[in-house]
N, C-alpha and C positions, 0 to 999 in steps of 0.2 A: 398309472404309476403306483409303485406298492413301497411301504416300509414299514418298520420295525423297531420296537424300541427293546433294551433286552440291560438291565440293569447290574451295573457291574460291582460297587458296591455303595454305602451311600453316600447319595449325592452327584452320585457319578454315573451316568448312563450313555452305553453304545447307540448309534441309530444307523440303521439298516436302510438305505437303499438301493432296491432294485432299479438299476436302468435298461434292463430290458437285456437282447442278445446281441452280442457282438460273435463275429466271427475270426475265430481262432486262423492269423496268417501261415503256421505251420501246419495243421491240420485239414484247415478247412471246415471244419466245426463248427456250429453254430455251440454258443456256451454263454450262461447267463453272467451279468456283469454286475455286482455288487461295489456297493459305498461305503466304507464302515468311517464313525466317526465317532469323537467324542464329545460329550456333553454334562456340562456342572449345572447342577441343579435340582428342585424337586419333580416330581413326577409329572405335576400339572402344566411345568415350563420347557419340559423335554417333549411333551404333547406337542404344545404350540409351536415349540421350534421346529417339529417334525414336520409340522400341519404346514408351516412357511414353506418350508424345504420343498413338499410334492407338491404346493402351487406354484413355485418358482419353477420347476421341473416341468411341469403342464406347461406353463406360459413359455418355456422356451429359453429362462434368465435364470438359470442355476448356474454357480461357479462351484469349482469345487475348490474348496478355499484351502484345503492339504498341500497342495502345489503353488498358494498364490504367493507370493511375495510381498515387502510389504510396499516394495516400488510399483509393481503393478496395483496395489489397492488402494494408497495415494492416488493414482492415475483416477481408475475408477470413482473412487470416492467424491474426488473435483471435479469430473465431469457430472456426475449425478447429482450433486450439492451445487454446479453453476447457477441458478437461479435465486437462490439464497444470498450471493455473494455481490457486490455491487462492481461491476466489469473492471475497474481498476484495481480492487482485493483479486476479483479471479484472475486478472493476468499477472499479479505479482507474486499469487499463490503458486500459479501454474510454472513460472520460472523456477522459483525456490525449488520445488519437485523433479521437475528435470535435470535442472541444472547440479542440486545439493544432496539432497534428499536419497533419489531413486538412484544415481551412480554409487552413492557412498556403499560403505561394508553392512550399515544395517537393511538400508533399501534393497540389497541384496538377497536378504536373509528370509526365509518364508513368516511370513505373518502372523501365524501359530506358534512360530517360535521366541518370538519376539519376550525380551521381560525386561524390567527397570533398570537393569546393572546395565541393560546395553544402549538405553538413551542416556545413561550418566556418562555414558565411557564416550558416547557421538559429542555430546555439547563439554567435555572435557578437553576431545581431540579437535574440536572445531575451528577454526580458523577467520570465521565472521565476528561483525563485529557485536558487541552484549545486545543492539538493539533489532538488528537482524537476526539474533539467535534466539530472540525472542519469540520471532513470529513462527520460526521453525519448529519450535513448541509449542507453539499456541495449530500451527499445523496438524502436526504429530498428534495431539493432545484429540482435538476435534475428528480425526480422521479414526483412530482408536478408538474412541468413545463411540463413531457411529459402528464400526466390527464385534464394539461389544453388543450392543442392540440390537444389531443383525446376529447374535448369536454365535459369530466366527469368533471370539474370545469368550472367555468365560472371564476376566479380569482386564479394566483398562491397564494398563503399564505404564502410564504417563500419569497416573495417579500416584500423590506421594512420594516422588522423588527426594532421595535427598537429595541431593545437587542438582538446580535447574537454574535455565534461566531467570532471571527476575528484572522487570521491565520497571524500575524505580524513579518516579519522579523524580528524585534528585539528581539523575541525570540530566536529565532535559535541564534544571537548571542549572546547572554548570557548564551546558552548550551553550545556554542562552546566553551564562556571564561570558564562558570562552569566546563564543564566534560572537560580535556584537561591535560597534565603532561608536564611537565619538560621533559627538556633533558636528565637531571639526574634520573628522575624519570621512565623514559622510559626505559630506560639504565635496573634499578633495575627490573624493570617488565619483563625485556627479559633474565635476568640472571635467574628467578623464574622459566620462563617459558620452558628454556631451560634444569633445573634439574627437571623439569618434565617428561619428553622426549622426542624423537624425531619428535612424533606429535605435541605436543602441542609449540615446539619451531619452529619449521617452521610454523604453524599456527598463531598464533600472531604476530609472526616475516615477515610476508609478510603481515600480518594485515599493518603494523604500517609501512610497507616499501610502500606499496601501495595505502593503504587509502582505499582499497574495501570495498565493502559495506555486511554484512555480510552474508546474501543471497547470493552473488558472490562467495566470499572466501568457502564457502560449497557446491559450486553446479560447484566450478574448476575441471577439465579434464588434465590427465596430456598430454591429445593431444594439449592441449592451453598452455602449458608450453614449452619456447624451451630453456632449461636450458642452451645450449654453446651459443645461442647469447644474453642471459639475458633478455628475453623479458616474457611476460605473455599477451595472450591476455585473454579478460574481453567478451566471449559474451553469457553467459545466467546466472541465475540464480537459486537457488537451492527454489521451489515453496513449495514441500511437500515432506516430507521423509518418508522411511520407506522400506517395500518390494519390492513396485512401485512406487518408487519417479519420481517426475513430476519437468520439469527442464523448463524455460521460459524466455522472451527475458529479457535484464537488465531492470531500471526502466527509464530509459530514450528512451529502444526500442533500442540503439544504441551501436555498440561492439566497444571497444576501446581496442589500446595497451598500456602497460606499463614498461617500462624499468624498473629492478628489479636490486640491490647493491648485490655486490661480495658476502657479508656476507650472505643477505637472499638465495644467489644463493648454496651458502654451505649449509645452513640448508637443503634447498629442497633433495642436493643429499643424503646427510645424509638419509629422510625420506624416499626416492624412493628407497634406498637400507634396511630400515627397513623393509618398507613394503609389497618389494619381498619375503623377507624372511618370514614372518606371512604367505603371501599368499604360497608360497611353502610348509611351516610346517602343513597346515590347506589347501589344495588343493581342498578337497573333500567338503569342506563347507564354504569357502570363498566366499562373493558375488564381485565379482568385476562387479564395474559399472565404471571403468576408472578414481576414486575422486583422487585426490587430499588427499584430507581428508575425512579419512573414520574409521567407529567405530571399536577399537580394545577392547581388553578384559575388560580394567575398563570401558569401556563405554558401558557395555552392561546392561542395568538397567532393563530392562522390558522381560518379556518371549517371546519368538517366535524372537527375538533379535539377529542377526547374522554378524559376522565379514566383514565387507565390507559396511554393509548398510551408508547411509549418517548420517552424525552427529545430534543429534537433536536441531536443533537451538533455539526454545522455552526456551530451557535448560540450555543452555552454560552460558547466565548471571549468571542466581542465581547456578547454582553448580561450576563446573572447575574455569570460570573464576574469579567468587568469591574469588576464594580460592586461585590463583596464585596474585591476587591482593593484600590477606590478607598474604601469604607469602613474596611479595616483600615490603612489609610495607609503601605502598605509596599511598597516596590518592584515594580513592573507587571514581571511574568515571564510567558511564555506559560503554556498550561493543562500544558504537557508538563513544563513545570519542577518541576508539583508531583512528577510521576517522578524528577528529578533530585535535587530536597530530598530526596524517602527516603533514595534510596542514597547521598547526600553525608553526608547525617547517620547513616546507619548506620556508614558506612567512617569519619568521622570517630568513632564512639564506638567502636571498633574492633572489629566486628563482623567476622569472614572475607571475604575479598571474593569464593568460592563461595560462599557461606552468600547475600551479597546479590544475586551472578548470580542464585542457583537464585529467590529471592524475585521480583526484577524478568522472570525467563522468559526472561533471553539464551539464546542458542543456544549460545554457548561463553565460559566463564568470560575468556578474552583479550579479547573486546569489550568488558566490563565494566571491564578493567582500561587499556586505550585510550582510553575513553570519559572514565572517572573517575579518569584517568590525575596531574590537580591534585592528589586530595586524598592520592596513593600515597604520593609521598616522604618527609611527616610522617610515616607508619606505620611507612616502611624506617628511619627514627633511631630511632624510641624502640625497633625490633626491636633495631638495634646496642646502645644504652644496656641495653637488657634482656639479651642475651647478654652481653654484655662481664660484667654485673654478677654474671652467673650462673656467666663462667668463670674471674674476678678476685675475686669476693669483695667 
């Protein structure tokens, strides 16, 4: 493999390669087949991109990025960067792409052509919501950045935007104050949930007692449960269900323990002795995969649908828990609120607010305190009232 650099003016240089001969289908000719491309830069980095180029060529992995799109190199890019990514980032990435990204007008668009005006005009015209648009940037942004490196841009475009998304902590706290219940109102949701049955009230009831996150609470092991010392450890996540569900590390990568209240500690056995029982009646066609929680006979919605499988998470908002919400007649909060109830009612009973980090699995005690930043400044007075009285008497 041969090529050529041929400087066009500065800064600016052609590269030339030969891919050898193809044959002319009108003729029948054999005729050489040239690359032309362009490259920004100085002389010693149009070398080395050259120098990439005919090794990729040798090894067989040249694209030729003139024709690429920027939906196909999304594609490319996430499968080559899946090892990087922790399986539940990759599969959530991998949707965004398919689903948003690679159909829309700029996924369309070649790769090369790509500039800033046209990711301001996508997350202008978008229709998701600021925290989902976020990651679509932060997609965009990573995926770009590697096209620059590999030399397919000469400029990130997702650099410098004016108009993008912005992923504001003060968000999240205004979810948290938004979706969040009372004590009393918790109280009624767990009464709902408990004339439900015996799943559904150890389910929401370790919800609310442990603040997991709802991937966790579905993808629980009762090998991670040790119900006589109260503990429950926290280490993977429930990724995709079904006949072959796929289970993966938490979102922070990191297993935590969590001391579990007498009460939810009853509900569990409660459920463990339900659930032997289904399993013993139903022997020959129970799937046990070790859950926690796992679908019994109302929950069986879809054909090929079998006692044991993992719950469908997708689901659970809009049907079950809809509907124990609309029976305990208490404010409609999404399913994540019940994470937010915990730790509002822990920091309001004045629990540490590490002590609730380390319980909820933040990555850093300051998110926690960002997040849950409403219920802080009650705690900063009665600290004063408290000192004051300790160094006045």
């Amino acid at each position: 493999m041969r090529g050529a650099l041929k400087q066009r003016s500065k800064g600016s240089w052609s590269i030339i390669l030969d891919l050898g001969y193809v044959t002319d289908p009108d003729t029948g000719l054999q005729k050489r087949k040239q690359k032309w491309s362009t490259f920004h830069g100085n002389k010693k980095q149009a070398e080395d991109h050259l120098a990439d180029l005919l090794k990729l060529l040798k090894d067989g992995d040249y694209v030729d990025t003139s024709t690429l799109t920027l939906g196909q190199w999304l594609t490319e890019w996430l499968k080559a960067s899946a090892k990087t990514f922790r399986p539940s980032t990759y599969e959530r990435y991998r949707g965004i792409i398919d689903r948003d990204l690679a159909p829309s007008a700029i996924g369309k668009m070649l790769l090369q052509q790509i500039r800033p005006t046209h990711l301001e005009q996508y997350y202008a015209g978008a229709a998701q919501a600021a925290t989902t648009l976020t990651l679509h940037h932060t997609i965009l942004f990573q995926a770009l950045r590697k096209a620059t490196k590999d030399r397919h841009l000469s400029r990130n475009p997702a650099i410098d935007l004016d108009h993008k998304p912005r992923r504001a902590r003060q968000k999240h706290s205004e979810d948290a104050q938004q979706h969040c219940w009372t004590a009393i109102e918790a109280r009624a949701f767990l009464l709902a949930a408990q004339a439900a049955g015996p799943r559904q009230a150890a389910f929401y009831g370790l919800g609310l007692d442990s603040g997991a996150r709802k991937g966790e609470l579905c993808g629980l092991k009762w090998a991670n449960l040790d119900l006589d010392a109260g503990k429950m450890r926290i280490v993977e996540q429930l990724l995709k269900p079904g006949p072959d569900p796929v289970f993966g590390p938490t979102k922070t990568g990191l297993p935590r323990t969590v001391s579990l209240s007498a009460e939810t500690i009853a509900l569990l056995r409660v459920l463990r002795k339900h659930q032997r029982e289904l399993m013993m009646a139903n022997r020959t066609t129970y799937q046990d995969f070790d859950l926690v929680f796992a679908k019994e006979y109302p929950d069986l919605q879809r054909q090929g649908e079998m006692l044991g499988y993992p719950l469908q998470m997708n689901n659970l908002g809009q049907r079950e828990y809809a509907q124990l919400v609309k029976a305990a007649g208490v404010k409609p909060i999404k399913f994540h609120g019940l994470r937010h109830t915990c730790a509002t009612l822990l920091l309001r009973g004045r629990i540490p607010v590490h002590v609730v980090s380390e319980r909820l699995g933040h990555s850093k005690v300051s998110m926690t305190m960002e997040i849950y930043a409403h219920v802080l400044p009650d705690m900063q007075e009665e600290a004063a009232t408290t000192l004051g009285a300790i160094l006045h008497g």
